[in-house]
C-alpha positions in Angstrom: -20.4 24.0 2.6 -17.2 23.0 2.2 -14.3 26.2 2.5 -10.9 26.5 2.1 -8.2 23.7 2.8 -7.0 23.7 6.5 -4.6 20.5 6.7 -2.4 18.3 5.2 0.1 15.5 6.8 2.2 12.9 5.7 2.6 10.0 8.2 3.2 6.2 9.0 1.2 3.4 10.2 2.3 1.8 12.8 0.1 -0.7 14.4 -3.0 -2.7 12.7 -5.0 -5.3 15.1 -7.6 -7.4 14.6 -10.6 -7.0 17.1 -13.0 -9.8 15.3 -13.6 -11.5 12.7 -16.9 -11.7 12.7 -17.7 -8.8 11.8 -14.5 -7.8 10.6 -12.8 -5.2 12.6 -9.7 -3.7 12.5 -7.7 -1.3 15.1 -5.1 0.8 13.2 -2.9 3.7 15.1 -0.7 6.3 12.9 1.8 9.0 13.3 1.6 11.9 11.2 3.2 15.7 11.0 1.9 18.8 8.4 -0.1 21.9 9.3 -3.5 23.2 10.0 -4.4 26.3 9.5 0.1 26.7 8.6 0.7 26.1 12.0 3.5 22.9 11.9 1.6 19.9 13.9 2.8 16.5 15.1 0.4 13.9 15.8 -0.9 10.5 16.7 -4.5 8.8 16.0 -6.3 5.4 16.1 -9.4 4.3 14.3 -11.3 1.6 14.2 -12.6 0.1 11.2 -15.6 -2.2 10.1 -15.4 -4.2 6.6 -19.1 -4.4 5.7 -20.8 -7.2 3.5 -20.4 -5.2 0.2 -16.6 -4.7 0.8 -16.8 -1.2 2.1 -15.5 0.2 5.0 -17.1 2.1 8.0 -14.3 3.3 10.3 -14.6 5.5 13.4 -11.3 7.6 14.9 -9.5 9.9 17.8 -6.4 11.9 18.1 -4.3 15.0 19.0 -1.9 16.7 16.8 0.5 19.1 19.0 1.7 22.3 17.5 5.5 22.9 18.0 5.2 25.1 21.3 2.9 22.3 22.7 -0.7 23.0 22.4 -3.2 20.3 21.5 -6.1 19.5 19.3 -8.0 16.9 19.6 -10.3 15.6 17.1 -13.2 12.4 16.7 -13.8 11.0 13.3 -16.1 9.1 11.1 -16.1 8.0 8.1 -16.3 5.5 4.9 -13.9 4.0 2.9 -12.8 1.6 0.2 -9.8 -0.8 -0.2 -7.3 -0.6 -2.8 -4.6 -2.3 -4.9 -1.8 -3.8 -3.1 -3.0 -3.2 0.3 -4.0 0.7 0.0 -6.8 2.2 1.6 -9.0 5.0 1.1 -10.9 7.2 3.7 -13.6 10.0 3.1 -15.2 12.1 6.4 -15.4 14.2 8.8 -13.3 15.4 11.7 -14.6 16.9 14.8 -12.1 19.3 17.1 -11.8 20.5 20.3 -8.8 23.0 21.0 -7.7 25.5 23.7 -4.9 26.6 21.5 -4.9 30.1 20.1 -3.5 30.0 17.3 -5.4 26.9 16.3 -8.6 28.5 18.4 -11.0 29.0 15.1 -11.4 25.2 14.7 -12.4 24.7 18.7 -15.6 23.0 18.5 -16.1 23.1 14.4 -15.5 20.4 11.7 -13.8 19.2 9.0 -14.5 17.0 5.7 -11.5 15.1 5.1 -9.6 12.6 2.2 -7.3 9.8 4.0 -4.9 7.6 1.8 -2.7 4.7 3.3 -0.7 3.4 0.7 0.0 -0.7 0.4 3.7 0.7 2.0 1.9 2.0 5.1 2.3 5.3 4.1 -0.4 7.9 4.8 -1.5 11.5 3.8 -4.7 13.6 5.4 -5.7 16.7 3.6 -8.7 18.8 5.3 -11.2 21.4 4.7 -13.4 23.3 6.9 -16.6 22.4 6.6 -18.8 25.9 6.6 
């Protein structure tokens, strides 16, 4: 079940690579900074994504967002997508954390359902619930 909203950042894109063509897979890495759980959070992630027949998107991701004093989470990613106008892309899933942080300590080995924009700009915005 889906509980209360955990996350939100704002970030950049910074690097997109093509892997292959055939099928289509692109590499992307961003930088990001918000909260989880209101703790401030700086962070960094890259996922891989897969442009299926039909036009969707099946991506796959890693990162680590570092709260202000230092501590780390980590968290894995899947997920589906669609593109939009201009360039945008949209992301729906779920994030998976580990965490030895205490302040951040009650999302150590839980999840998270997630909505990821990147605007045509390069732009992006994550905003995450725990997932119950």
């Amino acid at each position: 079940m889906i509980g209360e909203q955990i996350g939100e950042t704002k970030g950049r894109r910074l690097v997109r690579r093509v892997l292959s063509v055939e099928p289509t897979t692109v590499e992307v890495t961003f930088e990001d900074s918000g909260q989880m759980l209101g703790v401030p959070t700086t962070g960094t992630g890259t996922y891989t994504s897969v442009v299926n027949a039909d036009g969707s998107i099946s991506g796959e991701g890693q990162g680590i967002n570092f709260t202000q004093d230092g501590e780390a989470l980590t968290w894995k990613a899947t997920g589906v997508g669609k593109f939009g106008a201009q360039g945008a892309v949209s992301y729906r899933g779920m994030l998976f954390f580990k965490t030895a942080s205490q302040k951040l300590a009650r999302l150590h080995n839980g999840c998270g359902a997630f909505e990821y924009e990147v605007g045509g700009s390069g732009n992006t915005i994550s905003k995450i619930w725990e997932w119950k």
